[in-house]
C-alpha positions as CSV (number, residue, x, y, z in Angstrom):
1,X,-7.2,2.4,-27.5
2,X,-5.4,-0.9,-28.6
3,X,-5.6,-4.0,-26.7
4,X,-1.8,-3.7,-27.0
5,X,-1.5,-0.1,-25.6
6,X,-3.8,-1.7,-22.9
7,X,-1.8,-4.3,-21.8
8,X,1.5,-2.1,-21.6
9,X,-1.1,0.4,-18.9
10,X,-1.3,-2.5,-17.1
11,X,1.9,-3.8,-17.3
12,X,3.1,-0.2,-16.4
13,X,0.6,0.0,-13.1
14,X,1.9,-3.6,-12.0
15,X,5.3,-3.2,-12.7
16,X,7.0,-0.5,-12.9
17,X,8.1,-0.4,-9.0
18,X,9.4,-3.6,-9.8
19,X,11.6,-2.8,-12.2
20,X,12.6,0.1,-10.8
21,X,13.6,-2.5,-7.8
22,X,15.0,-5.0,-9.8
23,X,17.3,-2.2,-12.1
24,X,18.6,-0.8,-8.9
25,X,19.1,-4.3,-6.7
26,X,21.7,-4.8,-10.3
27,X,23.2,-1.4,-10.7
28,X,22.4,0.3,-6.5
29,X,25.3,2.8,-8.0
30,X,23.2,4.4,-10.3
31,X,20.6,6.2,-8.0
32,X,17.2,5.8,-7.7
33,X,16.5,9.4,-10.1
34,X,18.4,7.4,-13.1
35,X,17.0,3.8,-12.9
36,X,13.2,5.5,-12.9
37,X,14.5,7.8,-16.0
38,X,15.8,4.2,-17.6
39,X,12.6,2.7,-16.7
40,X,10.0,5.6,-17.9
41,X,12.2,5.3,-21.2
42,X,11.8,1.5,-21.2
43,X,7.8,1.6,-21.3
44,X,7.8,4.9,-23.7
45,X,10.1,2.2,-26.3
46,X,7.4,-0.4,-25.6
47,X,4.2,1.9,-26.5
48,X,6.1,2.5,-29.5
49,X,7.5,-0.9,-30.6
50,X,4.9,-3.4,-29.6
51,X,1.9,-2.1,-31.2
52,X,3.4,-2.5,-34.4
53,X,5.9,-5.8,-33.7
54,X,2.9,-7.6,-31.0
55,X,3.6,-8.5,-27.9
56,X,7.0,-10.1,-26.9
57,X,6.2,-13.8,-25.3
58,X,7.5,-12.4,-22.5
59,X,6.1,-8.5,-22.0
60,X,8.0,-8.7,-18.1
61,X,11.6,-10.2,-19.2
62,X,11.6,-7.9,-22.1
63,X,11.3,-4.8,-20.2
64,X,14.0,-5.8,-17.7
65,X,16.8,-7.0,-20.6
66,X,16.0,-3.2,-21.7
67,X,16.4,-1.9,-18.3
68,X,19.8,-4.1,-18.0
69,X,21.2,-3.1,-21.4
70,X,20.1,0.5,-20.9
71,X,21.7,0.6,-17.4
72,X,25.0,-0.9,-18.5
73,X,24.9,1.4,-21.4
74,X,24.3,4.5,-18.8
75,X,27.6,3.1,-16.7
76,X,29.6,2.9,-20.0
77,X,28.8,6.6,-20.7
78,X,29.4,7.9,-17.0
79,X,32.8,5.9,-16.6
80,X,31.3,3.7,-13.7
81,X,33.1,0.7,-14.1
82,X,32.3,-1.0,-10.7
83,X,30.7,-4.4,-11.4
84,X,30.0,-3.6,-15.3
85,X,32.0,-6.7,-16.7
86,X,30.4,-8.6,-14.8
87,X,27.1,-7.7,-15.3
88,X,27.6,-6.9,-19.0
89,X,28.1,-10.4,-19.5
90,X,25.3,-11.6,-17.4
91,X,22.4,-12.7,-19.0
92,X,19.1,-12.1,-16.9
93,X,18.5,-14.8,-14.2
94,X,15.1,-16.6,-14.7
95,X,14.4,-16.9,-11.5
96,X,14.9,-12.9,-11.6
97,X,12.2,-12.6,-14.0
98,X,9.5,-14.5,-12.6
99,X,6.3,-13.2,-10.3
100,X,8.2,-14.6,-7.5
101,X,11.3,-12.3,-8.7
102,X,9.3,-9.4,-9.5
103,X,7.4,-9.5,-5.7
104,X,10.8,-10.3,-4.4
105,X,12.7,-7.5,-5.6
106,X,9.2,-5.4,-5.0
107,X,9.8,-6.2,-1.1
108,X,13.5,-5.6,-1.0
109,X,12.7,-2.3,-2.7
110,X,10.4,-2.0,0.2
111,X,12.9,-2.3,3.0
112,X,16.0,-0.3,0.7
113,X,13.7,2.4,0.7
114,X,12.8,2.8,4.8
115,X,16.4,3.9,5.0
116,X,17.6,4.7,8.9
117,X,19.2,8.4,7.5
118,X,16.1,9.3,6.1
119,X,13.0,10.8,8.1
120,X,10.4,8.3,9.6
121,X,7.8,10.0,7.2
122,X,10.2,10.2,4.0
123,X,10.7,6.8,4.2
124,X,7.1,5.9,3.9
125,X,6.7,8.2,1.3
126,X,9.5,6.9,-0.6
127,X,8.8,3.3,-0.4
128,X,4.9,4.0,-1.2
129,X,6.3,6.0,-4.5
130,X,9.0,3.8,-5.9
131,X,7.9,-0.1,-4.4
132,X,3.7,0.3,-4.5
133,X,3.8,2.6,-7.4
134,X,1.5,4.5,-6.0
135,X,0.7,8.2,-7.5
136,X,1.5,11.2,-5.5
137,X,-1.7,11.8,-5.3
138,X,-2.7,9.0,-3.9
139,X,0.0,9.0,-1.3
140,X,-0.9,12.7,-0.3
141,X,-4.5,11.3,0.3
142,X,-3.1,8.8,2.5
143,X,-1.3,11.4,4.6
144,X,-3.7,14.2,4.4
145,X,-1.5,16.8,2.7
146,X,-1.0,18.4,-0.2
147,X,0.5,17.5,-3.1
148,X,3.2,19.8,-2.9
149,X,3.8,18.5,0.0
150,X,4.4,15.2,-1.0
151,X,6.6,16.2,-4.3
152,X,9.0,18.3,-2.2
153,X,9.4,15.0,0.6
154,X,10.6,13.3,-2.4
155,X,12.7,16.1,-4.0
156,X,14.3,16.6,-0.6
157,X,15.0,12.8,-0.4
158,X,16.3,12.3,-3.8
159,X,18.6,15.2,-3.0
160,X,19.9,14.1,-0.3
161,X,20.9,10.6,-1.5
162,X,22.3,12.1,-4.3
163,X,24.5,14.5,-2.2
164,X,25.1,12.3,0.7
165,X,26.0,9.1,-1.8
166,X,23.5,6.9,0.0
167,X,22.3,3.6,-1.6
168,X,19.2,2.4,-1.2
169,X,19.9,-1.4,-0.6
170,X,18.3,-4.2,1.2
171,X,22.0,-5.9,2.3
172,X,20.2,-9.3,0.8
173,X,17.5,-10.0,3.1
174,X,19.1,-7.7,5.5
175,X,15.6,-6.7,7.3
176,X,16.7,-4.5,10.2
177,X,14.5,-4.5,13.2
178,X,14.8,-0.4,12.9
179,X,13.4,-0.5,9.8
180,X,10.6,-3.2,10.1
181,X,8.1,-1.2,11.6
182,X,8.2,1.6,8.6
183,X,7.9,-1.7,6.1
184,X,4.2,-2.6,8.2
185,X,3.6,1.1,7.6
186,X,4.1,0.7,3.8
187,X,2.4,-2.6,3.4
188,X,-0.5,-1.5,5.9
189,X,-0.8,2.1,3.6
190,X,-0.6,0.0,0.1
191,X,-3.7,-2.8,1.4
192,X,-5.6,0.8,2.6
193,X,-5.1,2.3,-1.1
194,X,-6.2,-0.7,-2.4
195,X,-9.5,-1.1,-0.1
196,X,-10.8,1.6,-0.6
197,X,-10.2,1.9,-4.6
198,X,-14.1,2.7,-6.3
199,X,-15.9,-0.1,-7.8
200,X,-15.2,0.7,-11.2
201,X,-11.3,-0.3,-10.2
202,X,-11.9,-2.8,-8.2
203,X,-9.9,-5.1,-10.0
204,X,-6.8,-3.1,-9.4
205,X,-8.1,-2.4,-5.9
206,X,-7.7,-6.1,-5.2
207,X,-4.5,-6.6,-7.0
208,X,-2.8,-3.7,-4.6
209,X,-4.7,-5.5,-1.4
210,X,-2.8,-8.8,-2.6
211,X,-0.2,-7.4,-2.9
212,X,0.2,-5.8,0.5
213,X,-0.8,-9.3,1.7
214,X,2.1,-11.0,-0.3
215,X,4.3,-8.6,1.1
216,X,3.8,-9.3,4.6
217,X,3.7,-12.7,4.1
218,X,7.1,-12.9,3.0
219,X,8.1,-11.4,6.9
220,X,5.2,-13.7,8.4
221,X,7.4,-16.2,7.0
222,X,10.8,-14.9,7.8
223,X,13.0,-14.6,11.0
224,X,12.0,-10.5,11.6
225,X,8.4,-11.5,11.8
226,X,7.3,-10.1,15.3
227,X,3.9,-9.9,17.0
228,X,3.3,-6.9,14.9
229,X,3.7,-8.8,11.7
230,X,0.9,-11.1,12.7
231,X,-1.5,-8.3,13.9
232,X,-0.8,-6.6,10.3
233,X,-1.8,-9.9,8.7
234,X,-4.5,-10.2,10.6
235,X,-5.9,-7.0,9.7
236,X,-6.0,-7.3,6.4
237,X,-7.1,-10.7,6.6
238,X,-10.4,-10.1,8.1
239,X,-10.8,-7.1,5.4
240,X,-10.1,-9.2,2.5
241,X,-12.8,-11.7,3.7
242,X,-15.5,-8.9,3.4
243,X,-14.2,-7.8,-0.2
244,X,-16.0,-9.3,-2.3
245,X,-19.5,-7.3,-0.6
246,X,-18.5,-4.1,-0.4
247,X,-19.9,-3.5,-4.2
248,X,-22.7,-4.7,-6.1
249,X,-22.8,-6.2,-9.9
250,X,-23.0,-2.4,-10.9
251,X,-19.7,-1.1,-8.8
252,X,-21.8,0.8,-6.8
253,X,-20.7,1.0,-2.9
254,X,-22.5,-1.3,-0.3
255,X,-22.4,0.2,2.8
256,X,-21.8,-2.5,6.2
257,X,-25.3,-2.7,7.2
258,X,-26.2,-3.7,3.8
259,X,-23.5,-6.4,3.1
260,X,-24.6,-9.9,2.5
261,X,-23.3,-11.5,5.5
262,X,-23.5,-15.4,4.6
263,X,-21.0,-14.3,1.6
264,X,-18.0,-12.8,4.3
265,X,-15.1,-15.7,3.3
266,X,-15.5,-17.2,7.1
267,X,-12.4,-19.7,6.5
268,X,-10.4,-16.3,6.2
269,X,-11.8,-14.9,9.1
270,X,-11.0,-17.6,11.1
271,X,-7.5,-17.5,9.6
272,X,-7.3,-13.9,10.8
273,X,-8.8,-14.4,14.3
274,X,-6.0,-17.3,14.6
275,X,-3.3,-15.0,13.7
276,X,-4.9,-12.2,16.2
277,X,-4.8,-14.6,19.0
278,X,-1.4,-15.4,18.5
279,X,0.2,-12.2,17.8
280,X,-0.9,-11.3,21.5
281,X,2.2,-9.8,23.2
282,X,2.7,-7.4,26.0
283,X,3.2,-4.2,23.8
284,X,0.5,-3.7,21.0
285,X,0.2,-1.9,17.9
286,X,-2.2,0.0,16.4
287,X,-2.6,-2.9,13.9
288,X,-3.5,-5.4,17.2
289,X,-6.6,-2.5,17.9
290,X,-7.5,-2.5,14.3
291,X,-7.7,-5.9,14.2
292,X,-9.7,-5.9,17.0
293,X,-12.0,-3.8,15.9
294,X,-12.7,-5.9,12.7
295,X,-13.1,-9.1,14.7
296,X,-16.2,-7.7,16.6
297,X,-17.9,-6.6,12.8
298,X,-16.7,-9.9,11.6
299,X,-18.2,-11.9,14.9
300,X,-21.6,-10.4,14.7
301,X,-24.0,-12.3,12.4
302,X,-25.9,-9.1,11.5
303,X,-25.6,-5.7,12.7
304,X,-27.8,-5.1,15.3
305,X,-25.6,-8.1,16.9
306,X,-22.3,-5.4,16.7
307,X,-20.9,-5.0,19.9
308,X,-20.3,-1.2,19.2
309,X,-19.8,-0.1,23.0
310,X,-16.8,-2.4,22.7
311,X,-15.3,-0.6,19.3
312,X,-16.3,2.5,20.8
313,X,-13.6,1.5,23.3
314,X,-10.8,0.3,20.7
315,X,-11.3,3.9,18.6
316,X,-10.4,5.4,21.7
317,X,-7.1,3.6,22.7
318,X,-6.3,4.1,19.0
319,X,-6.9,7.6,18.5
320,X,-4.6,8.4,21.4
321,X,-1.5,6.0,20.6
322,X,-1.8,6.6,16.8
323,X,-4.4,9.4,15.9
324,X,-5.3,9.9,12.5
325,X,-8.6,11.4,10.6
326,X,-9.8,8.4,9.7
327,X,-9.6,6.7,12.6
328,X,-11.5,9.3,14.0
329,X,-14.4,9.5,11.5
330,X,-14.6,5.8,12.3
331,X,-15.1,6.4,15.7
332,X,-17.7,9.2,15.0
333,X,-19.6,6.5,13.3
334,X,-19.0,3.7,15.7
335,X,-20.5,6.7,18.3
336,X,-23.8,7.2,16.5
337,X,-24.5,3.6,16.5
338,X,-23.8,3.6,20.3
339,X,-26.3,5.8,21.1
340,X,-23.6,8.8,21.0
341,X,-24.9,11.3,18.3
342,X,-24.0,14.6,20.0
343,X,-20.3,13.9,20.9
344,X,-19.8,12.2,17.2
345,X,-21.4,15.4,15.3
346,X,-18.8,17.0,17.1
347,X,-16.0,14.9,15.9
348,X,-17.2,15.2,12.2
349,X,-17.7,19.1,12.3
350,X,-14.1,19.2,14.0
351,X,-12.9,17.5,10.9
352,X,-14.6,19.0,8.5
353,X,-13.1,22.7,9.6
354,X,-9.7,21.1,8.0
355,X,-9.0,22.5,4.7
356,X,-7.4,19.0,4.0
357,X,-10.2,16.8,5.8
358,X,-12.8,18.0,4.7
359,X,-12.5,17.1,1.3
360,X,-12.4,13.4,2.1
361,X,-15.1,11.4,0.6
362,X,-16.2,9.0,4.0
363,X,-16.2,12.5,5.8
364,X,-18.7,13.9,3.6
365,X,-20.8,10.6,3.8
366,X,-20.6,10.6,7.5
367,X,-21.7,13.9,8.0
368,X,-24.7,13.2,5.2
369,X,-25.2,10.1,7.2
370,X,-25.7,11.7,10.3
371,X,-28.3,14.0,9.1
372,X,-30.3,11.4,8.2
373,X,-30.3,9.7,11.2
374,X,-31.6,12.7,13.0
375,X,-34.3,13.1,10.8
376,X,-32.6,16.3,8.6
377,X,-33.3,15.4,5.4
378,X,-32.5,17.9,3.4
């Protein structure tokens, strides 16, 4: 493979949601189905162009004058005049094309996509698909489902925008307080793909964890940013300052006992525990508990010094206001360090009679994990 071919992969895995955002945020009349067929035919032109003609000097603005001419060209063709003189004759803003543009549109995307017509769960789905880029399966992982599952969620909702002539559009910076909770869904999911990417792709593990971080901090900054907001940020915050230990030199997994403690980023924990204190309101989200949780691992100077009894406590809050598998493989872990072993084998063999479950990697690991610590070796 060609250094050239190379650099379009990772063009493709970084921007193609971006485009896809910035394409529609230009034309919203052409549907979401057309702008990803532009953009798919954008990158095939590339693979075929720039190996022989080299990279343009800029690979980003490139693609989206293709997008725009191939758009306007689509319009032409279907008789949609709406706007086309206007934006036939409009040359590509520079501020449009920059990183800031791209992880602008990238977030308006974001919010178009957690339309208030669609299902709760489509809209997470949607937005995971065509703002993170994320592969379906990667996104049925999240959810715990199959992939057909996932496909028809997103056949049903590009049918029913298509039929039902709904745009997907942010209104601006139109954040609705409706939709703001499905965006900390999105961004929350996208940091989680990220996280717990392998070591071998850690790289792009880290590049979707900035990402979601970016993301949010564009609505830490804004007017809609709500208690929630800052318990999001604060949650990933406290991750990210353990990142760099989770894998040694070879990409192989360090598990949190053996993580080199003196090399947690502590500035960034203290940022984290600053935005914990002050996202402190009288409701709280599963992201406040999460947070939580990671401020006890990130407070204790080794392990023996965890305060498990007290995450033992947070799992439990959790798991009933927003239950999900691996939340309660979590738990089961946080159990067997508290002395708990028989009511966490319980959890784990619960789990592992799912057919989807029980094909998860950390379950597996758990269960191994327990084994060992009663002696079963084999």
């Amino acid at each position: 493979m060609s250094d050239v071919t190379k650099h379009i992969e990772a063009i493709y895995r970084e921007k193609f949601g971006q485009l896809i955002a910035l394409t529609l945020q230009r034309f919203p009349g052409l549907g979401i189905e057309s702008v990803e067929d532009i953009v798919q035919e954008t990158f095939a032109e590339a693979q075929t162009r720039w190996p022989e003609q080299g990279l343009p000097e800029n690979p980003s603005g490139w693609l989206y004058t293709a997008c725009k001419n191939k758009s306007i060209n689509l319009l032409k063709k279907n008789a949609r005049i709406e706007n086309l003189s206007a934006a036939e004759n409009m040359a590509a803003d520079e501020d449009e094309i920059t990183e800031y543009g791209f992880k602008d549109a990238q977030l308006l995307m974001l919010v178009a996509c957690c339309h208030p017509q669609l299902p709760p769960k489509t809209q997470v789905i949607l937005a995971l698909k065509y703002s993170a880029n994320l592969k379906v399966e990667n996104i049925a992982l999240q959810f715990g489902v199959g992939l057909d599952s996932v496909e028809k969620t997103l056949y049903r909702a590009r049918q029913k925008l298509k039929t039902e002539a709904l745009i997907l559009s942010a209104g601006g910076y139109g954040y609705s307080r409706e939709r703001l909770s499905i965006v900390h869904k999105v961004i929350y999911l996208i940091f989680n793909e990220g996280y717990r990417q392998p070591g071998e792709k850690i790289n792009q593990g880290r590049r979707l964890c900035e990402d979601a971080l970016t993301l949010n901090k564009y609505l830490l900054d804004s007017k809609w940013c709500n208690p929630e907001t800052k318990a999001l940020q604060s949650l990933m915050l406290f991750n990210m300052a353990r990142f760099n230990t989770r894998f040694d030199v070879e990409g192989n997994a360090i598990e949190l006992e053996y993580q080199n403690r003196d090399h947690w980023d502590r500035t960034v924990i203290q940022l984290a525990h600053q935005l914990l204190v002050e996202s402190e309101d009288t409701q709280f989200s599963p992201y406040h508990l999460e947070a939580a949780i990671a401020f006890v691992h990130c407070s204790a100077k080794k392990l023996e010094d965890t305060d498990w009894a007290a995450i033992c406590k947070y799992y439990e809050v959790l798991l009933k206001v927003y239950p999900s598998p691996f939340a309660e493989i979590n738990y089961a872990v946080a159990l067997q360090y508290n002395h708990q072993d028989i009511k966490a084998f319980r959890i784990l063999m619960d789990l592992n009679q799912n057919p989807y479950f029980n094909k998860l990697p950390i379950l597996a690991t758990s269960i191994h994990k327990y084994y060992l610590r009663m002696g079963k070796n084999q």
